[in-house]
N, C-alpha and C positions, 0 to 999 in steps of 0.2 A: 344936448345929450341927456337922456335918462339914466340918472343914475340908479334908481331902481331894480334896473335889471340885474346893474352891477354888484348891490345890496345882495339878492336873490341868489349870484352865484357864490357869494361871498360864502353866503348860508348852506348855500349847499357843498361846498370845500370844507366847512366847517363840519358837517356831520355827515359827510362820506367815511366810508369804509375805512381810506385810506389815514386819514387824521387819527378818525378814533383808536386804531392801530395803533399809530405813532406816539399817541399819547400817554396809550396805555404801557406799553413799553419804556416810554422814557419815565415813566412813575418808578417802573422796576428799576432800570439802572440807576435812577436816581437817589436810590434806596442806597446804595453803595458810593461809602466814599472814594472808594480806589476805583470803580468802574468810570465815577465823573471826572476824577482826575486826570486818569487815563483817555478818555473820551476828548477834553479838553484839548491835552498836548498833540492828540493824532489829529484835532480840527485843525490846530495851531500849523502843523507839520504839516498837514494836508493843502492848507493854504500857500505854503513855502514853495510846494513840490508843483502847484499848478502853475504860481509867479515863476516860477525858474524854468517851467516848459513854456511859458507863456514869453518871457525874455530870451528867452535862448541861450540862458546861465544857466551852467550846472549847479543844484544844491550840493551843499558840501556833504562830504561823503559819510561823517559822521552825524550830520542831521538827517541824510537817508539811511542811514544804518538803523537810525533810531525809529524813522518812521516805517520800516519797514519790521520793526521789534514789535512796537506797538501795535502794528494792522495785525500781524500773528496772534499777538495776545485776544486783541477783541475780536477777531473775526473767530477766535477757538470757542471763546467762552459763550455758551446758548442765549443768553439774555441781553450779550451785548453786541454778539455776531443777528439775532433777529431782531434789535433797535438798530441797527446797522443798515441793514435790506431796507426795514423798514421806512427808513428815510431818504436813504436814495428811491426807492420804488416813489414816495411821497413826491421827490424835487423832481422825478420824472414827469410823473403826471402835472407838475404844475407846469415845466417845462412846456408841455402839449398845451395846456390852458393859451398859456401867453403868446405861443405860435399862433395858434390859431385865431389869437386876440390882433395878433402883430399882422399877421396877414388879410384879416381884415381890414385893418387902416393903411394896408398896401406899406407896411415896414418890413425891409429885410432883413433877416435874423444873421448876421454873419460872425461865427465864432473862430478864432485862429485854427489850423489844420482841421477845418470843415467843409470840404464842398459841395 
């Protein structure tokens, strides 16, 4: 295997559009200590709400209550609602990398409620 090549796209995930984006944005929120905190609990919540669709547990109703406070808040506010996009549109594209990584070594990508 050459890893080189692997280097090469490394470098260029690195200095795509989409990174520098992401980067530059997260300098902004970062600037804010209530944008980070907040950022934080909704990852925190965000991970809860995927395990419990992912188990087939309902989250409790006051930690979706809450995560559904928070998404309002960041998704209103412009610098946290466009570092927002920004990283999804980001885990997107990587998403595509690795498919097409995976599908070349003939891996099949199978995600729960995905066919």
């Amino acid at each position: 295997m050459n890893y080189d090549l692997a280097n090469a796209l490394a470098k260029q995930i690195r200095e795509s559009a989409e990174v520098e984006e992401y980067r530059r944005l997260k300098s902004i929120v970062d600037e804010s200590e209530t944008a980070r905190a907040l950022l934080k609990e909704y990852k925190r919540l965000q991970v809860s709400v995927q395990m419990s669709a992912v188990s087939g547990q309902p989250l409790p109703g006051e930690e979706m209550s809450r995560f559904q406070q928070i998404s309002s808040l960041l998704f209103a506010g412009t610098d946290t609602s466009a570092f927002l996009l920004a990283e999804m549109h980001l885990q997107q594209v990587l998403a595509d990398i690795y498919n097409i990584i995976a599908q070349a070594a003939g891996i099949q990508l199978e995600l729960p409620g995905i066919e």
